[in-house]
N, C-alpha and C positions, 0 to 999 in steps of 0.2 A: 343251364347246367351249373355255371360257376355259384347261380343264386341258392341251388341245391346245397351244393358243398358246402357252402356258407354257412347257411342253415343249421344241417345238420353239422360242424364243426363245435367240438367244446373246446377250442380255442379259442381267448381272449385275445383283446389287441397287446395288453401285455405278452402273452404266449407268443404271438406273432411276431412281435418285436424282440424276444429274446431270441426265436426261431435264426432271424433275419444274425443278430449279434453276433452269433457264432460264426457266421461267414464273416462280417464284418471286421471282428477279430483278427481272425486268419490273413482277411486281406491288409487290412495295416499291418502285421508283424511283416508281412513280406515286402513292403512299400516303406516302412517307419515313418515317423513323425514329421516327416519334408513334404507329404502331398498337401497342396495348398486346399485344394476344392474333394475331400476323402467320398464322402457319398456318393456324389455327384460321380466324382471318375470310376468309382464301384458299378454305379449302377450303367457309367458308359462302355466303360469295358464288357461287361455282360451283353451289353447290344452289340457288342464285335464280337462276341463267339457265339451269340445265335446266328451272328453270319456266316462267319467260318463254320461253323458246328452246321450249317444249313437245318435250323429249326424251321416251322412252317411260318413261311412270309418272312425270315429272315427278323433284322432288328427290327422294322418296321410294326412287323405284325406280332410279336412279343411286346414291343412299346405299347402298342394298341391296345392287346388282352390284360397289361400289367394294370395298365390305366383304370379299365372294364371292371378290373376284380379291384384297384383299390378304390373305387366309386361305390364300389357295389358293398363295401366293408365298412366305410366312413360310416350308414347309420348303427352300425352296431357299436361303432366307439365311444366309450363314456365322453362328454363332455367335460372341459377344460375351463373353469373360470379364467376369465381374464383379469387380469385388475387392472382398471383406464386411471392414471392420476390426474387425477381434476385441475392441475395446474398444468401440467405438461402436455396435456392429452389434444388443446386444441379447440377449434369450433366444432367439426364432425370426426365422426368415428363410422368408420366402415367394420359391418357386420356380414356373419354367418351364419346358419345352423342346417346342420342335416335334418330331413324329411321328419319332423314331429319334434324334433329335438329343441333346445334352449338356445337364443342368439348367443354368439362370443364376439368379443372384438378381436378384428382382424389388424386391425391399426387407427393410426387418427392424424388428424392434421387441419392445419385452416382453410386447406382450399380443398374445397370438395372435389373438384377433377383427380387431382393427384391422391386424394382416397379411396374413392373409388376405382382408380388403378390400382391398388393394391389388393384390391381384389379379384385383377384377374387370373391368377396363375389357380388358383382355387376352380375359377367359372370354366376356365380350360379343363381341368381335371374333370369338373362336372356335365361337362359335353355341351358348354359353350362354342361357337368357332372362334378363331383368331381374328376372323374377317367383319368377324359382327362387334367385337368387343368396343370400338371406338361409340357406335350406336346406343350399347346396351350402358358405357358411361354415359352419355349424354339422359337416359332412363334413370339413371340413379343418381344421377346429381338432381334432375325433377324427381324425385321424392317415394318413385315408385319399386317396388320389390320383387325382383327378378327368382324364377322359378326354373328348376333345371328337369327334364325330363323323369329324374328320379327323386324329384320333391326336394334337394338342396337347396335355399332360398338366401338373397344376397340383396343387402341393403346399403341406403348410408344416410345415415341419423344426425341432427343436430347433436350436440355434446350429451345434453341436461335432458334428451329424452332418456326412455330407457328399453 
């Protein structure tokens, strides 16, 4: 159903994202400039009045379906160049890209483990487990390119490939 709405939405992820602002807004003018982590406590709070508010499955199961719809949204969103500085950027560079889309750099650095962690908060979103992620680094430090149930694919490259 979610795939439906999607679908049929002439919402862009711009649209989406200004949708989102206007709370966003609302909620900083009430908090001001002092919250250290603004999102993150937005989006925490929201999981404590689906429990209070008793939504179905409480925060738990709102976290779940947020997850579900913003996975399920990622291949509509235009792609992001990244620019890697060729000096800075390191030996490997850990990549992305949704289901047909163009790789982006997700970060880089000399040591391929610690690259390839930075990709997991991404693989999580993508309906990676937690439990497997130590595994699925040890895959992509060996060279291979991990696939997510909805075609999200996650890599990590020498520098000078491309």
């Amino acid at each position: 159903m979610d795939f439906i709405a999607l679908n049929l939405s002439d919402l862009t992820t711009p649209d989406r994202a200004d949708r989102a602002r206007k709370a966003w807004e609302l909620y900083g003018t009430e908090h001001g400039d002092g919250v250290e982590n603004p999102i993150e406590d937005l989006i925490a709070d929201l999981l404590h009045l689906a429990d209070t508010d008793e939504h179905p499955g409480g925060a738990a199961g709102v976290l779940t379906r947020a997850v579900g719809s913003y996975a399920a949204e990622i291949p509509s969103w235009p792609t992001t160049e990244v620019e890697v500085d060729a000096e800075a950027a390191g030996h490997y560079v850990a990549q992305a890209r949704g289901a047909g889309g163009d790789w982006f750099a997700v970060g880089c650095g000399d040591d391929p483990r610690t690259v390839a962690e930075l990709l997991w908060t991404a693989m999580q979103l993508a309906g990676f487990r937690f439990s497997e992620l130590h595994a699925h680094t040890e895959d992509l430090i060996a060279g291979h390119i991990l696939t997510s149930d909805d075609g999200c694919e996650f890599r990590v490259i020498e520098h000078d490939e491309s």
